[in-house]
Residue, then its C-alpha position, 0 to 999 in steps of 0.5 A: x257683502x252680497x245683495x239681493x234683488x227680487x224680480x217679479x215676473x208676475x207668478x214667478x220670482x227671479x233673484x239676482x244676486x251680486x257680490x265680490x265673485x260677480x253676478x248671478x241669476x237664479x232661475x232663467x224666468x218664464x218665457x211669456x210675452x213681455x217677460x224678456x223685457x221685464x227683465x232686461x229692464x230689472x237688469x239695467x242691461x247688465x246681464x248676470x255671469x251664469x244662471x243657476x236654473x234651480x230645475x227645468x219645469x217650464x216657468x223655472x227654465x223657459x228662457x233658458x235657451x234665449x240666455x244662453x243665445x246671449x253667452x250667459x251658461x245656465x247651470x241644471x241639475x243632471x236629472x233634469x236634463x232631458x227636461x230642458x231637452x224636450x218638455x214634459x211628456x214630449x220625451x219618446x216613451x214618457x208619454x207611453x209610461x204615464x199611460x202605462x202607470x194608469x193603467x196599473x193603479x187600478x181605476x174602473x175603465x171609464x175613470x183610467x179613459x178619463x185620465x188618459x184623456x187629461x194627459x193627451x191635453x198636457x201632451x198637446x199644451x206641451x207641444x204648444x209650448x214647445x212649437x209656437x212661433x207665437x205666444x199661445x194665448x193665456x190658459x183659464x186660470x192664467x198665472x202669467x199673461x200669456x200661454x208660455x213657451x219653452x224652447x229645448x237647450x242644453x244646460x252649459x253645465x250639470x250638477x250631478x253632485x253638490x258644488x259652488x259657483x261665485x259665492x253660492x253653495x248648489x245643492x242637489x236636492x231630488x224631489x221637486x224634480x229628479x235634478x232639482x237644485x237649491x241654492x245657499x249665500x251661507x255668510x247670510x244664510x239665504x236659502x233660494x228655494x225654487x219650489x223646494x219651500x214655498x211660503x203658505x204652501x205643503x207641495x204635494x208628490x207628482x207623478x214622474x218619470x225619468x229615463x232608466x237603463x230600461x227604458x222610463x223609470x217612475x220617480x219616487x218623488x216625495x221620499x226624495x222631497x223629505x229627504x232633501x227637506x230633512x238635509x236643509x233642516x240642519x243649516x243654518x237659515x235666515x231667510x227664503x227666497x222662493x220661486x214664487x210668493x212672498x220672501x220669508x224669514x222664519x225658515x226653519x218654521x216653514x220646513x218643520x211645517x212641511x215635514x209634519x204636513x207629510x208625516x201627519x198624511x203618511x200615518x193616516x195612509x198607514x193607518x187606513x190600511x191596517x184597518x181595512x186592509x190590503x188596496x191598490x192605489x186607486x182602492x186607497x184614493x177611493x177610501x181616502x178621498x171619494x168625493x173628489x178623487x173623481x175629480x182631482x185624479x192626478x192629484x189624488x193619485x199623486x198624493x197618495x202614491x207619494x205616502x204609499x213610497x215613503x212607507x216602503x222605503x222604510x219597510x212598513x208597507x209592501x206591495x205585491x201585483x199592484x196592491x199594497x199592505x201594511 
């Protein structure tokens, strides 16, 4: 019979799951200062066979490298490979696409200066993260005690389809991330979530690129979030094991919640633009949300380019020099 035990690195939950094939880790944890210690600590200095990181953003992969220093693999989604590579927005020419993207929704000139400007301040805490030989101090709203690093590896192995390791059934569930991966116990019926479902929490779509035949190519996220949604609906479920927030049990409740959540903003999206007409994204934003569009422009944006690809991968909007209609 397989146990479970919950790490808690102050934002971020890791798992450590044992049973007759041995142990396993899921996440690597983030690399703030006292982390390693936490878990060296939780571990009782029995270190886990492998890691499955569930995908490479900096608080889910940042130790990945500091295990695999110690001979423990750390198993990544193909995707997200070239996120363990080299942090978000450090990748030549990811930088160059994001701007590019902005420069084509159709924000006025001052608001697309102003979110050109927010992504050179990622690109630098990027850096930060990526370069310290200290731990940077914490940012203003701190999640962790410490700035967090993120040092480049490469995954042992990548899962560029579904497959088992010990116990575990991984899952290659796009959405999240390109390479994001989940992972099931399927006698008890865990699902380790990562940030696929969190309890309390409808994740919204994000801007992001991943490397293309032709250089960076936009990835469609939330179709692909539905989908993998949609899949994990049909097993059998008893309980989620998040990467971040409380464990819950009523799973099959929480994915239909997130799946009515996006379909209820796709219908409004939809419906905003059969009754006042064609738009740009950003056209659609300033309709949608005026007061804060100003405000939350990459969430914003990110949202409403979320719902405007859903609706064009099932043909009911279609867009032409940057502007879309029902």
């Amino acid at each position: 019979m397989a146990s479970v035990e919950r790490i808690q690195l102050t934002y971020n939950n890791v798992y450590v799951v044992d049973d007759e094939n041995g142990r396993i880790l899921i996440d690597t944890g983030p690399d703030y200062a006292g982390a390693r210690d936490r878990l060296r600590t939780a571990l009782d200095q029995k270190q886990p066979a492998i890691i499955i990181a569930t995908h490479a953003h900096v608080d889910h992969a940042g130790l990945g490298r500091w295990w695999q220093a110690q001979g423990v693999d750390v198993v990544l989604g193909a995707r997200d490979a070239h996120l363990a590579a080299k942090p978000h927005l450090l990748q030549a020419g990811e930088f160059e696409a994001m701007v590019r993207y902005v420069s084509e929704v159709g924000a006025p000139p001052e608001v697309e200066a102003e979110a050109v400007e927010g992504l050179t301040r990622r690109r630098e805490w990027a850096k930060r993260a990526a370069h310290s030989a200290d731990y940077p101090p914490p940012g203003s709203n701190p999640r962790w005690p410490t700035g967090l690093r993120y040092e480049a590896f490469t995954p042992a192995r990548t899962a560029t389809s579904d497959l088992e390791i010990g116990g575990l059934e991984v899952l290659v569930c796009p959405g999240h991330t390109p390479g994001n991966l989940v992972a099931i116990e399927p006698r008890e019926g865990w699902l380790f979530s990562g940030d696929q479902l969190l309890p309390d929490i409808t994740p919204t779509p994000g801007i992001q690129f991943e490397p293309g035949q032709g250089g960076f190519e936009r990835f469609h996220s939330l179709p692909e979030f539905v989908a993998s949604l949609e899949r994990l609906r049909e097993r059998e479920l008893t309980r989620c094991l998040p990467g971040h927030g409380e464990p819950f049990d009523d799973v099959q409740g929480a994915i239909d919640a997130n799946l009515a959540a996006i379909e209820s903003r796709t219908e409004r999206v939809l419906e905003e633009l059969k009754e006042s007409g064609p738009a740009t994204v950003y056209g659609l934003c300033e309709r949608l949300y005026p007061k804060a569009l100003r405000r939350r422009f990459w969430q914003i944006v990110a949202t409403v380019q979320g719902h405007l690809d859903v609706l064009t991968r099932r043909d009911l909007v279609s867009c032409e020099g940057g502007v879309f209609e029902a």
